[in-house]
C-alpha beads as a LAMMPS data file, in Angstrom:
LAMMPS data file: protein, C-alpha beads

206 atoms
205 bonds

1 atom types
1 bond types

-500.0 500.0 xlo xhi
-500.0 500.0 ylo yhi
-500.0 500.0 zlo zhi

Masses

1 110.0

Atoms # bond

1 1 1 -343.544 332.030 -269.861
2 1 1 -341.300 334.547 -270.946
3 1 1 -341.832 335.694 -274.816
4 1 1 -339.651 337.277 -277.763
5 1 1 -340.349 340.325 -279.054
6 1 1 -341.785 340.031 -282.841
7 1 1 -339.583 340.945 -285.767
8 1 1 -339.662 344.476 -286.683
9 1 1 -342.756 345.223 -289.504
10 1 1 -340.397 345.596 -292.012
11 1 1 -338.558 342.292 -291.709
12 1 1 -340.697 339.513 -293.417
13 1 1 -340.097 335.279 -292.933
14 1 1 -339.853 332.902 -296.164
15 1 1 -340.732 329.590 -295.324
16 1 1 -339.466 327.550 -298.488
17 1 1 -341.173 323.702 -299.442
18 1 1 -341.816 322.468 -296.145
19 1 1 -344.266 319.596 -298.148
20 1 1 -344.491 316.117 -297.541
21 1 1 -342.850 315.165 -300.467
22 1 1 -339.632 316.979 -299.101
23 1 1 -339.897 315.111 -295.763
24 1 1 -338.847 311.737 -294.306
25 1 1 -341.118 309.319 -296.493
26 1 1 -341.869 311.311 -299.569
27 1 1 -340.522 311.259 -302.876
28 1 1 -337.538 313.784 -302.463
29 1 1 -337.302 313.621 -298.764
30 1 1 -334.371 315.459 -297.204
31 1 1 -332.709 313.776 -294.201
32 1 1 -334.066 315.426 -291.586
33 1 1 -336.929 317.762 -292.669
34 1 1 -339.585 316.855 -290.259
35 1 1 -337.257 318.130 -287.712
36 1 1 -337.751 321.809 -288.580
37 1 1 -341.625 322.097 -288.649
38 1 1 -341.868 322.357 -285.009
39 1 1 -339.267 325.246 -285.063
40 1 1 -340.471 327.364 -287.710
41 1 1 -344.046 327.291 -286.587
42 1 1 -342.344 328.736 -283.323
43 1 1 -340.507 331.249 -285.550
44 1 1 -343.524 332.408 -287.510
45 1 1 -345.241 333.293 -284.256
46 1 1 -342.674 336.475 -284.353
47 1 1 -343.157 337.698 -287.545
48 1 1 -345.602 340.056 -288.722
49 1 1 -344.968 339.010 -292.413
50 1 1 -344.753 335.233 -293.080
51 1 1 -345.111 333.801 -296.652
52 1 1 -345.082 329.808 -297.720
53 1 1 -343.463 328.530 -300.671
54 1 1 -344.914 325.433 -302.139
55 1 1 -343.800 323.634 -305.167
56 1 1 -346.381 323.160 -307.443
57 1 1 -345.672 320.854 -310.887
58 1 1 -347.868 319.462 -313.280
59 1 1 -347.773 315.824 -313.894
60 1 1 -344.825 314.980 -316.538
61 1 1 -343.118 318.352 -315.253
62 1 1 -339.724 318.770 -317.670
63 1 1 -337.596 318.728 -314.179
64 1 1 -338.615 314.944 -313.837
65 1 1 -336.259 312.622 -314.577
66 1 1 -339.446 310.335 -315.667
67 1 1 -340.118 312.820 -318.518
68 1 1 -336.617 312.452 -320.284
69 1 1 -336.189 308.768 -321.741
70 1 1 -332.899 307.093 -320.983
71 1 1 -332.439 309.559 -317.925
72 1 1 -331.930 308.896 -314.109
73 1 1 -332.734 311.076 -310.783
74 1 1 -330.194 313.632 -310.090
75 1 1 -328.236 313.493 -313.781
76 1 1 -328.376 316.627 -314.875
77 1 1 -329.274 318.029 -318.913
78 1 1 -329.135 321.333 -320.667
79 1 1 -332.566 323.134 -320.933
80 1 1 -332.728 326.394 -322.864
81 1 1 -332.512 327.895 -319.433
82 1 1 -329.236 326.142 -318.680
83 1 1 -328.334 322.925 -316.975
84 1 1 -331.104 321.229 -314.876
85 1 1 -331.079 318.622 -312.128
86 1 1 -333.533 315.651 -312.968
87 1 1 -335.409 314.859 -309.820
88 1 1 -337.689 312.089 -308.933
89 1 1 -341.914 312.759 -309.754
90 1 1 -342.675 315.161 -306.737
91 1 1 -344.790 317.702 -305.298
92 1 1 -347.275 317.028 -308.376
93 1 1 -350.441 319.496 -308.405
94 1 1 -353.222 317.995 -305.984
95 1 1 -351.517 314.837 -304.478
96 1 1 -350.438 314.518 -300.769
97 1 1 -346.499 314.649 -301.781
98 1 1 -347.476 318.442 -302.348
99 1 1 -349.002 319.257 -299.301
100 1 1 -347.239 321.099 -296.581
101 1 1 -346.428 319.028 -293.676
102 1 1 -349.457 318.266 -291.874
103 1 1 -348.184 319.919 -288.260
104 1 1 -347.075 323.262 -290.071
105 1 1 -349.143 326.067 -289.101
106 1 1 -350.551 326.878 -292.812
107 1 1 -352.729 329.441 -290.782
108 1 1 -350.048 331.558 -289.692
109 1 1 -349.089 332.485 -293.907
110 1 1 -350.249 335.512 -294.885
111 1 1 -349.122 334.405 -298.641
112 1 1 -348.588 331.101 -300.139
113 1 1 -346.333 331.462 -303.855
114 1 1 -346.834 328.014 -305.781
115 1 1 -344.045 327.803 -308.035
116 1 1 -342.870 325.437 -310.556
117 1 1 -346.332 325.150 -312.342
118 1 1 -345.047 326.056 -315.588
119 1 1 -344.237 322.058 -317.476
120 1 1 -341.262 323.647 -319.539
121 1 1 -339.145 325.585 -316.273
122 1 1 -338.210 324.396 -313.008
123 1 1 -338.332 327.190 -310.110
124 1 1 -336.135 326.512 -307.191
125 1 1 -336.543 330.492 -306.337
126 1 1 -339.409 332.055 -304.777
127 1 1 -338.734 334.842 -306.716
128 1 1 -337.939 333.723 -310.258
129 1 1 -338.263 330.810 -312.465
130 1 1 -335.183 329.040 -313.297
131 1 1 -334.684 331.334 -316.247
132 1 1 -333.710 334.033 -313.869
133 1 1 -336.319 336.453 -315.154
134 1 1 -340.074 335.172 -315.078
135 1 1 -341.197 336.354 -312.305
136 1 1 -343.149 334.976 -309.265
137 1 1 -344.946 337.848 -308.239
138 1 1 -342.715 337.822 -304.495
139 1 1 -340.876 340.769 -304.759
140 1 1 -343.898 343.012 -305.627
141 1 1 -345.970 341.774 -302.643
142 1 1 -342.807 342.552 -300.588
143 1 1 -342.218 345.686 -301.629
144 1 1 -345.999 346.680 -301.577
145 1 1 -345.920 345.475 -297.539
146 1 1 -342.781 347.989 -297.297
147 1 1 -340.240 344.570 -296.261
148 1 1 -336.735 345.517 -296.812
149 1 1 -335.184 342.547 -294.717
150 1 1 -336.211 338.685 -295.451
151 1 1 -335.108 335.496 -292.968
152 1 1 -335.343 332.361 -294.369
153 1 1 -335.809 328.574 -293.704
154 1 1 -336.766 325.050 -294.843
155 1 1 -335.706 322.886 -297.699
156 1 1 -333.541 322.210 -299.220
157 1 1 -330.721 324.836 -298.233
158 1 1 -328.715 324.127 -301.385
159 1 1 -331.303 324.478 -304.020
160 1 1 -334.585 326.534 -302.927
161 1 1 -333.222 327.890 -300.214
162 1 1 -330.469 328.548 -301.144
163 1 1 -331.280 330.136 -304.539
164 1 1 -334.282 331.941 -303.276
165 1 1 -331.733 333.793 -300.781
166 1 1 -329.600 334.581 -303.362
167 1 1 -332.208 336.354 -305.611
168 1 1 -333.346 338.026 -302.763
169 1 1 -329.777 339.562 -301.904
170 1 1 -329.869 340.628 -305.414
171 1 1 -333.096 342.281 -305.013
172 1 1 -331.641 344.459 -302.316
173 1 1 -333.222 343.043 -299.524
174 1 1 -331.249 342.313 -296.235
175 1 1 -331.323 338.733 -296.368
176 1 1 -330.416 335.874 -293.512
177 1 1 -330.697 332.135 -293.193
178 1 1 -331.198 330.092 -290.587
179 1 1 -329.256 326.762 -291.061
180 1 1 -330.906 325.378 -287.648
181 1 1 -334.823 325.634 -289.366
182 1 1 -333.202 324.362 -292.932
183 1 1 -332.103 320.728 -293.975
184 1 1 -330.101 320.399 -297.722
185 1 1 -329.791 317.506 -299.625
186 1 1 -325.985 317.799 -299.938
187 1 1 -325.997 316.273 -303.712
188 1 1 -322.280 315.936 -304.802
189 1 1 -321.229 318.577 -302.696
190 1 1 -323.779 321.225 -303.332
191 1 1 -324.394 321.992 -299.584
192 1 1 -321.070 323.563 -298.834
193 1 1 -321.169 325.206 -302.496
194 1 1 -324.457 326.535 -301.810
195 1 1 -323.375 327.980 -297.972
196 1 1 -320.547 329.570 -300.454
197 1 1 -322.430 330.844 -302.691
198 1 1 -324.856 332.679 -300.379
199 1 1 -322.318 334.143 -297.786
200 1 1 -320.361 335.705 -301.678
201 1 1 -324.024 337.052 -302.048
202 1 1 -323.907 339.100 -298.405
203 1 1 -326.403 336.437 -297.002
204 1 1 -325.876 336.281 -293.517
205 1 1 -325.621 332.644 -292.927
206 1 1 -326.763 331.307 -288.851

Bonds

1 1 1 2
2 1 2 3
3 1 3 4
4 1 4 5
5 1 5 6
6 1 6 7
7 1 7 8
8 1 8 9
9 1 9 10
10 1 10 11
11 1 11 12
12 1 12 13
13 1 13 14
14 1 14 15
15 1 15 16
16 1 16 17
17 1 17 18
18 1 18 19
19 1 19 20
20 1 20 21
21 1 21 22
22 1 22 23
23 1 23 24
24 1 24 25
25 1 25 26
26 1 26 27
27 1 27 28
28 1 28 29
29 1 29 30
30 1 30 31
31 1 31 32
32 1 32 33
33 1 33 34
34 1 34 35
35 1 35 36
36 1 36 37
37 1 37 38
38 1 38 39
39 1 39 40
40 1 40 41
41 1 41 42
42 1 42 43
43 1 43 44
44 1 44 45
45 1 45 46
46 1 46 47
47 1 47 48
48 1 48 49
49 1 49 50
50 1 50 51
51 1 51 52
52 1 52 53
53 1 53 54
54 1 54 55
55 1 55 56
56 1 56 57
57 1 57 58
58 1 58 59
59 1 59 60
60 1 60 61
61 1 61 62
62 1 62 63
63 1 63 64
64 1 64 65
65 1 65 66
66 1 66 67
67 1 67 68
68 1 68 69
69 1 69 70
70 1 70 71
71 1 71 72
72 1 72 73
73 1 73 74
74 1 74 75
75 1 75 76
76 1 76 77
77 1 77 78
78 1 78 79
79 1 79 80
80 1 80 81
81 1 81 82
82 1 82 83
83 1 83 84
84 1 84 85
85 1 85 86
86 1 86 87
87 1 87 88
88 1 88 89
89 1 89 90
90 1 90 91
91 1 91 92
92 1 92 93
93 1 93 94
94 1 94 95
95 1 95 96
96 1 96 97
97 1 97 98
98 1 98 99
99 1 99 100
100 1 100 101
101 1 101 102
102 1 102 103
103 1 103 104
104 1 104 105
105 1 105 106
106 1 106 107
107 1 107 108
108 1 108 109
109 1 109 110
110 1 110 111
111 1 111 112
112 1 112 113
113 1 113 114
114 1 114 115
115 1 115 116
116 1 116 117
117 1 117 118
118 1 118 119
119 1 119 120
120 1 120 121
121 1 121 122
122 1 122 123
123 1 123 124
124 1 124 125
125 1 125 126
126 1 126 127
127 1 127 128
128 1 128 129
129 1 129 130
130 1 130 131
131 1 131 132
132 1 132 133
133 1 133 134
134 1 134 135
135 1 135 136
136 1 136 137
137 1 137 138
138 1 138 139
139 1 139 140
140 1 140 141
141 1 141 142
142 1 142 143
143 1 143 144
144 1 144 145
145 1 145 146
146 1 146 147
147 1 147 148
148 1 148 149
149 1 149 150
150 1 150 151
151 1 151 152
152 1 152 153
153 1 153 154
154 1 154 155
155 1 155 156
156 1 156 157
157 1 157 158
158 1 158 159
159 1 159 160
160 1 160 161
161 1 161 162
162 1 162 163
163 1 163 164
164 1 164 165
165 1 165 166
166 1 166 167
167 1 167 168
168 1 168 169
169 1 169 170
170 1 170 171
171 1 171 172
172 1 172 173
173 1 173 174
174 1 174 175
175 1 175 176
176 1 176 177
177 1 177 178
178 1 178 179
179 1 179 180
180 1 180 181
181 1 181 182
182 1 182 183
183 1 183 184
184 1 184 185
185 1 185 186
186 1 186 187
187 1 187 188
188 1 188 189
189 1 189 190
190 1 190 191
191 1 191 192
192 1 192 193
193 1 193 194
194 1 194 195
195 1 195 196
196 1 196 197
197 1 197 198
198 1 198 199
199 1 199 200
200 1 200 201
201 1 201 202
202 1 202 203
203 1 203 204
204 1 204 205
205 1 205 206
């Protein structure tokens, strides 16, 4: 069988929210995100660097739509942040919604960032909170591992993905996406503003 050379050391994969919850049957699922797992398990087999993202929210999280009286899924209200999208309960600390899919190689991570933990601040970023400035802790381990160029996939392409590529742009890293290992949940539009968005960043977009 013939076999791809791995990515160079200093070229690290981002695997964003691949969790049940995000999947075909869970509480946010994204059309489609089951179909990626067996892909980026594939993928991480060529990297020297791989790191999980997993979103991680207390029960009553402020991003939950449940938490706001007289509010609905997907309206969106100010925070002191700036606007936020009210989701469904998901991805809360210690149920099965929150675990990664169950046929994703977990053992091929060398890091797993939880993010979202904090009740008053979403995180769709791996690298910051939603506030654009609390840190995750990503960009240090990064830097300490000597990556300079970051490929990412998984879900959702227009929010984590999406906004975790960004920041990483900004960051000064050499940043791509794969579109064929992500799914997005296309919410008024926000797929084709997100693909927008990234490629104004100098994301390369595939």
């Amino acid at each position: 069988m013939q076999t791809r050379d791995p990515f160079p050391e200093n070229e690290a994969l981002i695997v964003i929210d691949v969790q049940n919850d995000f999947c075909p049957g869970g509480a946010l699922a994204v059309a489609g995100g089951d179909q990626i797992v067996a892909g980026i398990n594939d993928l991480m087999a060529q990297f020297q660097t791989v790191v999980l993202t997993q979103d991680w929210h207390p029960a009553g999280h402020s991003s939950f739509a449940s938490s706001h009286a007289g509010q609905s899924p997907y309206s969106v209200i100010d925070m002191p942040y700036g606007p936020q999208v009210l989701w469904p309960d998901h991805c809360v600390q210690g149920t099965g919604g929150a675990d990664f899919h169950p046929a994703l190689n977990v053992h091929a991570a060398h890091l797993v960032i939880r993010k979202g933990f904090r009740p008053g601040i979403d995180s769709y970023s791996a690298f910051f909170e939603n506030d654009h400035s609390t840190v995750t802790g990503l960009d240090g381990y990064l830097r300490a591992r000597g990556i300079t160029r970051v490929t990412l996939v998984g879900l959702a392409t227009d929010f984590c993905v999406n906004y975790s590529a960004v920041d990483a742009a900004r960051l000064g890293y050499a940043v791509s996406v794969d579109t064929g290992l992500s799914r997005g949940i296309d919410l008024n539009g926000s797929l084709a503003d997100a693909l927008e968005t990234m490629a104004e960043a100098g994301v390369v977009i595939k």
